[in-house]
N, C-alpha and C positions, 0 to 999 in steps of 0.2 A: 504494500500500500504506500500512498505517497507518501510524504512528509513535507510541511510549510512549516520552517522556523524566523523568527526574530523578522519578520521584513516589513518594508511597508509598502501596503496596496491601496493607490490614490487614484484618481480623477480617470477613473475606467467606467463606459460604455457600454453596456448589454443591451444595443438597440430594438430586438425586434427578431423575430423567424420562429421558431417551435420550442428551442432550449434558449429562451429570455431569462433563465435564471440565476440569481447572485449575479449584485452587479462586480462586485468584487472579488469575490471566489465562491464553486463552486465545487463543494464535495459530495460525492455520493462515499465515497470510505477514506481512511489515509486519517490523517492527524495535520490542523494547526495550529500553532502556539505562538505566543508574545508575538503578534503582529499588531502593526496597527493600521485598521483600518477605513479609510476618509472619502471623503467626496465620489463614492460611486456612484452611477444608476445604475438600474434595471426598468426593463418594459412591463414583465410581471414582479414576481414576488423576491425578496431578500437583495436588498438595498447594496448591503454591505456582504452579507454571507447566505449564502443557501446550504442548507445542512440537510441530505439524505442518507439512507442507508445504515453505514455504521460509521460517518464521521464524525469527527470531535474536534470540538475547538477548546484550548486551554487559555486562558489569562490574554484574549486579544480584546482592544480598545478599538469601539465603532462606532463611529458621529458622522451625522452631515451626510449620510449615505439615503439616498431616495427610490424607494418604489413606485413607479408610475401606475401598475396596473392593481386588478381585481380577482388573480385567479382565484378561485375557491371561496371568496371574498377573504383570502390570508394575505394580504401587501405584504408586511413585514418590512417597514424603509431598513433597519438595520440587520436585523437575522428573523428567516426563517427556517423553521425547525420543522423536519418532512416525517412521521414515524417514531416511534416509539424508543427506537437504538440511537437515533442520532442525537449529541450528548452537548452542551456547554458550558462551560465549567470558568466560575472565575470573569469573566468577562464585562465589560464596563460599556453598555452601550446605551447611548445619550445622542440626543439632538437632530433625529434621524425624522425623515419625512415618508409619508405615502398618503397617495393617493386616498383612500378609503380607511381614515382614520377612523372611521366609529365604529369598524370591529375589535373585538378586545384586544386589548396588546398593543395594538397599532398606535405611534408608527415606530413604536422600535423594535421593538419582537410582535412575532404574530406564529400562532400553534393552533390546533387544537386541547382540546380539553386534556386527553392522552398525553398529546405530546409536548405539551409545556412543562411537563415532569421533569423533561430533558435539560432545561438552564436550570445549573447547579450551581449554588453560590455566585449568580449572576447580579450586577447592577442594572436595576432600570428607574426611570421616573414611576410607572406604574409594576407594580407587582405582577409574578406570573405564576409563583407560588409561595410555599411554606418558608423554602430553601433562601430566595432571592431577596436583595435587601435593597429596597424606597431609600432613594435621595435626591431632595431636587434638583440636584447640582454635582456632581462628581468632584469638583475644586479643582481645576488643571491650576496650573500654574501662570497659561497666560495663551485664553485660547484665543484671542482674537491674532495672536502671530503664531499659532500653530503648537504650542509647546500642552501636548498634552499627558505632559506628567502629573503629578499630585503632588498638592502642595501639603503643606504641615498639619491642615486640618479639616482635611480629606477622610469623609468614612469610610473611606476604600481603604484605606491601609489597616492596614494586619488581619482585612476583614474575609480573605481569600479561604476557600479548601485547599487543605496541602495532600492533593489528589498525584498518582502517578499520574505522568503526561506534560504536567507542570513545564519540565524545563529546570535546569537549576541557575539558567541567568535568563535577566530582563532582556527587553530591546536593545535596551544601551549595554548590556554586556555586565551588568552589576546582578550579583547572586539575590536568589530568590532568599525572603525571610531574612531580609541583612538587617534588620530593628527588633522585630516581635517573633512568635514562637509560631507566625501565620502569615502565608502572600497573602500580597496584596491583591485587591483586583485590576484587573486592568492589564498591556504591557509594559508597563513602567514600574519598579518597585521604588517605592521612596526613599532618596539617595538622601543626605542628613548633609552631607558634606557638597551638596552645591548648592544650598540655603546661604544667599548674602546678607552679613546683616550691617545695620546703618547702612 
């Protein structure tokens, strides 16, 4: 199965034809982890990720990704999640748009009843289950220039599952759990030492 580690996947296009889905990646099995991922479309559903099969995404961070369309009435602007196996773990997804936001979840995840079981210690603005933890705001550090790390007070930090799959470093190459006894969510772990102060 494949493997997607540390990358970032931006300003991609899933226009249009039969497989419009995940405008930013597309797993049916394989694994990906501490990505980040930004500014995709899609024509139908999963903005930023489409998750079928048996894929799994670990600790990736997804905003500003857009689902245009209505399949199944699932949009999903940032991840959808296709089946019972395919799995989310950790993941921080904020800020995302679709089309038919008044089905549940939308616009940042969008499941079924079943298959919302799947985001595991996941961040949303709205809830998708028991697991996933409500915040209005994720805290980046400074998103209007892109920088979507966590800042010092951040509920994401320490607030991850220390799930295999993880990864043992962030995007930036710094170890997972380098503060608390828990990652963080998201791809970024909260680095202490590029805090400037005065």
């Amino acid at each position: 199965d494949g493997h997607v580690s540390r990358c970032i996947i931006c300003n991609n296009s899933n226009s249009g034809g039969t497989y419009s889905y995940g405008g930013g990646a597309n797993l049916n099995s394989g694994t990906i982890d501490n990505c980040l991922i930004v500014d995709n479309t899609t024509a139908k559903c999963g903005g930023g990720l489409y998750l079928s099969g048996s894929a799994k995404a670990y600790n990736c961070t997804v905003y500003g990704n857009k689902a245009s369309g209505q399949i199944n009435n699932y949009a999903g602007g940032g991840i959808r999640l296709v089946g019972t196996s395919a799995k989310a773990y950790n993941c921080a997804v904020f800020g995302n748009t679709a089309n038919n936001e008044g089905i549940s979840g939308n616009p940042d995840w969008s499941a079924s009843a079943s298959e919302k079981e799947g985001f595991v210690n996941c961040a949303f603005k709205m809830s998708a289950n028991d697991t996933t933890l409500v915040a209005e705001t994720p805290s980046f550090v400074d998103l209007a220039n892109g920088n979507y790390r966590l800042d010092s007070g951040s509920t994401l930090l320490d607030a991850g599952a220390d799930v295999e799959g993880i990864g043992e470093t962030d995007l930036d190459g710094n170890p997972r759990k380098s503060l608390g006894s828990a990652p963080d969510i998201g791809c970024y772990e909260y680095d202490k030492s590029q805090v400037s102060i005065g």
